[in-house]
C-alpha positions as CSV (number, residue, x, y, z in Angstrom):
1,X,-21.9,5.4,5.9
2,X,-19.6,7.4,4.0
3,X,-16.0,8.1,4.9
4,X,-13.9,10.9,4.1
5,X,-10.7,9.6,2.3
6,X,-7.1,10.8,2.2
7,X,-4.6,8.3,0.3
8,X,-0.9,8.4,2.4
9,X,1.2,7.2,-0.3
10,X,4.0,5.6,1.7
11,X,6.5,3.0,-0.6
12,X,10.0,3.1,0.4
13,X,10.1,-0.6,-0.7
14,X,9.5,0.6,-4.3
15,X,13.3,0.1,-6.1
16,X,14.6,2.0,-8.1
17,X,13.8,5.2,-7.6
18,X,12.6,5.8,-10.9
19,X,10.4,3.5,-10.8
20,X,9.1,5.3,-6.9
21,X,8.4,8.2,-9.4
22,X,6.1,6.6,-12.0
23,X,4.0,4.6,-9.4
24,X,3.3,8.4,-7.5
25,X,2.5,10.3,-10.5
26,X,-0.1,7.6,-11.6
27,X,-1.5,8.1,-8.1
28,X,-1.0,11.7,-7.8
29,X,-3.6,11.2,-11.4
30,X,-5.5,9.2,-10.0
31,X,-6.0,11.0,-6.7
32,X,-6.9,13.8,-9.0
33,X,-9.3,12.1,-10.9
34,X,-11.2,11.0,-7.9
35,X,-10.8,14.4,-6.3
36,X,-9.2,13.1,-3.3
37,X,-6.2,14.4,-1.1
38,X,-2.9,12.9,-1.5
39,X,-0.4,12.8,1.2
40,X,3.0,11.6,0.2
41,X,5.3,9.8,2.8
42,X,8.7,10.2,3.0
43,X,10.6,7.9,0.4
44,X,13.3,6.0,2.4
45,X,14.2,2.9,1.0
46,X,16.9,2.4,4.0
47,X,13.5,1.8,6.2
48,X,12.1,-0.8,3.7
49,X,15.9,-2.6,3.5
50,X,16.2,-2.5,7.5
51,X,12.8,-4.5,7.9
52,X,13.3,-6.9,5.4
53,X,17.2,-7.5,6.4
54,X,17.6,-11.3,7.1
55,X,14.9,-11.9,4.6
56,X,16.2,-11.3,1.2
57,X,16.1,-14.1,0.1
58,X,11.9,-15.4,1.0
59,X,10.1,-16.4,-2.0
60,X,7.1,-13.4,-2.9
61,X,4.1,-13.8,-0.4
62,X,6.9,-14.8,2.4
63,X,7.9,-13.1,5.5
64,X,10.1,-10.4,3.9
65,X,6.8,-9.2,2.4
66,X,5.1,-10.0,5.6
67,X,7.5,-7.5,6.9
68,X,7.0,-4.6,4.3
69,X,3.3,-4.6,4.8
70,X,3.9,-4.3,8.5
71,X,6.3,-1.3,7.8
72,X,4.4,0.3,5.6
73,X,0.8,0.1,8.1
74,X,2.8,0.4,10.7
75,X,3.6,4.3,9.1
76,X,0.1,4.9,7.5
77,X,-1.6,4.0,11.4
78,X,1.3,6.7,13.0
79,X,0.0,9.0,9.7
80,X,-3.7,8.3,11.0
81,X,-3.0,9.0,15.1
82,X,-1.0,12.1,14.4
83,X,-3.8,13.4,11.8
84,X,-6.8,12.5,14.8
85,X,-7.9,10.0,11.9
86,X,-9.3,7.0,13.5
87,X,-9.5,4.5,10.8
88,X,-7.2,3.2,7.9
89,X,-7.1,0.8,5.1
90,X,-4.6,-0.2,2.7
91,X,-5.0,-0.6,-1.1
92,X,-2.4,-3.7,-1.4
93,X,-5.2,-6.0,-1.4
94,X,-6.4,-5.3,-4.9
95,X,-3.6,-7.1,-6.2
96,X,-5.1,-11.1,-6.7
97,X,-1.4,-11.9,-5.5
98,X,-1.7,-10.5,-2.2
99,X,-3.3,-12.5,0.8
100,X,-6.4,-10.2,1.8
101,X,-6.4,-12.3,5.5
102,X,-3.0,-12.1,6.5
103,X,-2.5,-8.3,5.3
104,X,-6.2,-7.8,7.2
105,X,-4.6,-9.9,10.4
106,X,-1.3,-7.8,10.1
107,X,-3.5,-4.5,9.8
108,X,-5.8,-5.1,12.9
109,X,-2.8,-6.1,14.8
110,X,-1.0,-2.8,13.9
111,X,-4.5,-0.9,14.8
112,X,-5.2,-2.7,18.4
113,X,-1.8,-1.7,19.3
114,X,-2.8,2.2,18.1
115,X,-6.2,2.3,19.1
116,X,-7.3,2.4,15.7
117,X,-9.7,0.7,13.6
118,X,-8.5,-1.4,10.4
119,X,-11.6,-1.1,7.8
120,X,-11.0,-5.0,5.9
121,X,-12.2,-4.5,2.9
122,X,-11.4,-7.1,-0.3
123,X,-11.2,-4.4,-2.9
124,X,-11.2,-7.5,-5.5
125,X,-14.3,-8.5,-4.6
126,X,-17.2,-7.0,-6.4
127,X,-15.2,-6.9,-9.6
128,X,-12.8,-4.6,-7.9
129,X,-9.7,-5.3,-10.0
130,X,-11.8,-5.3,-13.1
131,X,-13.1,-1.7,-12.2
132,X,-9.3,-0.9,-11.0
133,X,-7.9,-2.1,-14.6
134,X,-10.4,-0.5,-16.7
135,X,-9.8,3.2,-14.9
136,X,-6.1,2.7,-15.0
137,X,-7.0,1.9,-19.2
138,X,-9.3,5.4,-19.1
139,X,-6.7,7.7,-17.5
140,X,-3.8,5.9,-19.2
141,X,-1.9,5.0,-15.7
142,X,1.1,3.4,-15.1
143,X,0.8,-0.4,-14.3
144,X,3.8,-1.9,-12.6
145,X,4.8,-5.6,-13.7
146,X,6.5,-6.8,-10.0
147,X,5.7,-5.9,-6.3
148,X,7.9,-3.3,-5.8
149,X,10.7,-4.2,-4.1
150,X,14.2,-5.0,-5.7
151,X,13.8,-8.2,-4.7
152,X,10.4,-9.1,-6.2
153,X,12.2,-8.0,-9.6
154,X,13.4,-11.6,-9.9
């Protein structure tokens, strides 16, 4: 079964700003390169710094980031209801240092709660971040060294 697929590019946990701008250009390329439609999200890091207030200071995989993948789903779901799309995924979970259950969990909670369906799918698996690595290597991306957030810099 074969899906139709439109990548919402929604980060306004990605500090600084400058680095917001490199991470969307490589997808922009990639996007390109895979001949699929890119929708960009507003870039609001006052959103990101609202969720994760009282959590500044949680260690990576904590509840701060807990609370940035619940922003940002909780934005690409709204994206997917207003567009009559009735399904979503999210791309974090190629990363080996992101939990594929608990961003899955957060997702299906998010999509019960918009009568939506969250497609689980462990991109890693398969050789997925292999094949992710070697296509960034072919077009010449941009590959970030931290999370995104100003606090993940640490």
């Amino acid at each position: 079964m074969g899906y139709q697929v439109f990548v919402y590019f929604y980060n306004p946990n990605i500090f600084p700003q400058e680095e917001y701008y490199k991470r969307l250009y490589a997808e922009k390329t990639l996007c390109s390169y895979s001949n699929v439609k890119l929708i960009e999200g507003d870039y609001n890091p006052q959103e990101f710094y609202s969720a994760a207030k009282g959590y500044e200071n949680e260690p990576e995989k904590g509840k701060r980031c807990d609370r940035c993948f619940e922003l940002r789903l909780r934005k690409t779901a709204e994206f997917a209801k207003e567009m009559g799309i009735n399904k979503f995924t999210t791309s974090i979970v190629i990363s080996p240092h992101k939990n594929f259950s608990r961003l899955s969990e957060i997702g299906e909670n998010i999509a019960q709660e918009y009568g939506l369906e969250y497609i689980a799918i462990d991109f890693k698996k398969k050789d997925g971040f292999l094949k992710t690595n070697r296509i960034s290597k072919d077009l010449n991306l941009y590959r970030q060294n931290y999370c995104g957030c100003e606090f993940s810099v640490r």
